[in-house]
N, C-alpha and C positions, 0 to 999 in steps of 0.2 A: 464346537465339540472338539475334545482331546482325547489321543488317542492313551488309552489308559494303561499303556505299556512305558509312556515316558511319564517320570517323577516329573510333579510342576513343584519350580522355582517359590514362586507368586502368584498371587491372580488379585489386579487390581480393576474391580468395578470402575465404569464412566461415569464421571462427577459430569456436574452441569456443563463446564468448562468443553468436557470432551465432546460432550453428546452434542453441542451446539457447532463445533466444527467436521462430527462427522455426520452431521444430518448434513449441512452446506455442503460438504465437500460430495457426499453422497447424492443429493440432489442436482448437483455440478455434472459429473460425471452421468450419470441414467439418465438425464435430459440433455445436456447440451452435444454438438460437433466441434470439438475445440480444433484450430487451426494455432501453432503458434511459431512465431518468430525469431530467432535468436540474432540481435542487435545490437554490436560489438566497435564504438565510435572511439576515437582518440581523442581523450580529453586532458591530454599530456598542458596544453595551452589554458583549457579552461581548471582545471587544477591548480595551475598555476595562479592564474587571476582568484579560484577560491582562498587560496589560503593570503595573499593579499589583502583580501577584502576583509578577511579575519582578522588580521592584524590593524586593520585602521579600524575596525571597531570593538577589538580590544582595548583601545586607545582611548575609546569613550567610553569603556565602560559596558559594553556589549558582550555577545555572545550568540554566531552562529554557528549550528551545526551543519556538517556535508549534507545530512541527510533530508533538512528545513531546505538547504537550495534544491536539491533533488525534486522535493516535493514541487517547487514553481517555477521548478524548468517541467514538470508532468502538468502543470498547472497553463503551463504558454501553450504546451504542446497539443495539449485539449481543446485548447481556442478555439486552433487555427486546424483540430479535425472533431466538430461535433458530432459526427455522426457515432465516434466512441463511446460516448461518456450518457448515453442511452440506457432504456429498460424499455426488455421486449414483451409484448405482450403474446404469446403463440399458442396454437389450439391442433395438436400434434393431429388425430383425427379427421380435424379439417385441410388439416395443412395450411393455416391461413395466420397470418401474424401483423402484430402492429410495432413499427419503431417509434418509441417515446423520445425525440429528443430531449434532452429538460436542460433546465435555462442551468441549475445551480450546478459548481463543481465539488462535488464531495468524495471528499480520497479516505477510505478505508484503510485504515494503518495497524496491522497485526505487532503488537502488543506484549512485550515479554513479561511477564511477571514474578516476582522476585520467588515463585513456588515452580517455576520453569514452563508454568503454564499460562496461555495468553491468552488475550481479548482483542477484537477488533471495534476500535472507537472509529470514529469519522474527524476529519479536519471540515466545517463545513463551509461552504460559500468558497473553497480557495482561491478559483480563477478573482475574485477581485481582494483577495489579498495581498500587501507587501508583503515581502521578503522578510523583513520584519515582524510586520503580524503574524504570519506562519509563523515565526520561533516562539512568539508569545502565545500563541494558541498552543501550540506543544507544550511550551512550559505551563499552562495551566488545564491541560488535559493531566499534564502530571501530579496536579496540588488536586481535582478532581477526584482521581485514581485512588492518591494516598486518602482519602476523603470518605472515601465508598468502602460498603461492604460488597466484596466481588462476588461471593454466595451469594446475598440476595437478588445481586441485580441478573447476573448469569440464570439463578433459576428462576426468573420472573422471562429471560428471553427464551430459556429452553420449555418454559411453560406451554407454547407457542406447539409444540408437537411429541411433547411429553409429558407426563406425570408429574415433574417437576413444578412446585410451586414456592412460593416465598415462604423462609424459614422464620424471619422474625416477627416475634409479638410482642404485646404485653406493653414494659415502658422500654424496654427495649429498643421494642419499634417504632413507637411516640419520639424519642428524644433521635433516633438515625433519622426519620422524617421530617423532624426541624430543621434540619441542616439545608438550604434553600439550592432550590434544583442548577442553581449556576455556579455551588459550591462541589457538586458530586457526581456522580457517571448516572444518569436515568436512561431512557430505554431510547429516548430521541437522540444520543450520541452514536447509537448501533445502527439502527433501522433504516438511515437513511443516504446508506452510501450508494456512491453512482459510480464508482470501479474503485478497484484492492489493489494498494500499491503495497509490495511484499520485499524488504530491505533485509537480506540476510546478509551481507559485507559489513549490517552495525553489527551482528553477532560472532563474526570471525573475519579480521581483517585481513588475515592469511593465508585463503581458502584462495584454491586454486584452479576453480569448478563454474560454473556456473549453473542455472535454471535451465533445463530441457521444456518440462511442461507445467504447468500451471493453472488453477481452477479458476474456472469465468465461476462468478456467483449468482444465480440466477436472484431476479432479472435483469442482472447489470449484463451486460455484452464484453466488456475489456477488463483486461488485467495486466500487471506490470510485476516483474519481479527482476530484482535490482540484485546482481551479483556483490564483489569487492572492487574496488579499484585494483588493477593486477599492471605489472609493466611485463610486455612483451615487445620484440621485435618489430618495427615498423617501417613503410616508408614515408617521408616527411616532407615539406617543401621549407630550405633554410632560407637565410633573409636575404638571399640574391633570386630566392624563387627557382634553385635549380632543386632536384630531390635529392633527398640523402635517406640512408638509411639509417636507424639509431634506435634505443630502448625510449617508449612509449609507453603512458600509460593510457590503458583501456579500462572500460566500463561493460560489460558484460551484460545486457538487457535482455530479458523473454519478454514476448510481448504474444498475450492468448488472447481468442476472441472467438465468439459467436456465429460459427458460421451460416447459421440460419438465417444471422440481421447481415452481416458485413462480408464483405471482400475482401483481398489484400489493399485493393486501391483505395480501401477506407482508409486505411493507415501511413499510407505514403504520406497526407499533408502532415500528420504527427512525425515520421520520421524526418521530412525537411524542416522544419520549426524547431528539432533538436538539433540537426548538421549545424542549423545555420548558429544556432547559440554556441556551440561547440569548437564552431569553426570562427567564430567572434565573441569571444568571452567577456570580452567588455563591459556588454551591456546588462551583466549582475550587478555592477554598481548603478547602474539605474531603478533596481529591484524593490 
């Protein structure tokens, strides 16, 4: 309701697009107790080994992105703390709830699209992908995307708890139907994430900010949201091993969760599984 003393500008209706992030986000917030963490490492050294590893496979012919290692440095870090990467099962009433471990690691990845509006696909299976496969999985969620009609498949997921239903018919929808389901976005690339890793440093490499809070999406329990690489002030250990102080680049992490399934000590093995890559960047070329 507007108060009908101020002239409105606009008034733009919620297309599928919108309604499907504020049902989640809305459902996020009126169910869950989010706890979150703000996780701030020096990856001045591992930065350095990334853009290295860049360049020797540029040399082949290649092409990684920062944000492909991001994803299986989240993908190590999961491993070695399962209890994250979970769906809760809870019955507020009873107060009584179930942790779903599950075996697969599926990283929800929000999605810019070229009308400024996004989608959340999944990377699926990541924890047993290379380094590698993640880039090629991205690259073909990409050729997927340009593939899709984002209208239909959006209102086929917002169908789910609105009015919303699928617009195409006719031969229309005959000849988008032929296009075979490993060619284009279907409803199994959405549905089945197991935590939302949220990169807004690929949107402004500039930003000087980072993530406060962050929506768990139910029933996942964890979420990640990945600032810019920023250089600040640090102290360091140089290669005599004494400390020094010098400009540093940092990483900026929230890290939200559930606190009905988990504790803080749930996330400590995920915070040492990242130190220790961080703090040993090497081992990306093993990836």
């Amino acid at each position: 309701m507007t108060n009908n003393n101020i002239k409105i500008k606009k008034s733009i209706p919620f297309d599928a697009k919108r309604k499907i992030v504020a049902h989640a986000t809305g459902e996020s917030w009126y169910n869950i107790p989010h706890i979150t963490y703000n996780y701030e490492p020096d990856i001045t050294n591992f930065y350095e080994e990334f853009v290295e590893l860049s360049k020797k496979l540029k040399s082949e012919g290649k092409k990684i992105s920062f944000n492909s290692l991001m994803i299986k440095v989240i993908s190590e870090g999961l491993l070695s703390a399962a209890d994250l990467n979970s769906y809760l099962e809870y019955d507020h009433e009873k107060c009584d709830g179930t942790l779903h471990i599950l075996d697969e690691i599926n990283i929800a990845i929000p999605w810019i699209l070229s009308d400024g509006s996004h989608i959340t696909p999944s990377i699926m299976n990541a924890g047993k992908l290379s380094l590698e496969e993640i880039s090629d999985y991205i690259s073909n969620l990409t050729n997927k995307i340009n593939n899709s009609d984002i209208k239909e498949i959006t209102n086929i997921l917002s169908s789910e708890f609105s009015s919303e239903k699928p617009y195409l018919e006719g031969k229309e929808k005959d000849n988008y139907y032929k296009i075979p389901d490993s060619e284009r976005l279907t409803k199994e690339d959405f549905i089945y994430g197991t935590i939302t890793f949220s990169n807004i440093g690929s949107l402004y490499r500039e930003q000087k900010g980072s993530f406060c809070l962050l929506e768990v999406i139910p029933p996942q329990v964890f979420a990640i949201g990945l600032s810019s690489v920023q250089e600040k002030p640090g102290v360091f250990l140089d290669d005599n091993g004494s400390k020094q102080i010098g400009i540093r680049k940092t990483l900026p992490m929230c890290l939200a969760f559930d606190h009905r399934a988990l504790d803080f000590s749930s996330i400590i093995p995920f915070l040492k599984k990242l130190d220790s890559i961080f703090d040993d960047p090497s081992v990306i070329h093993q990836w």
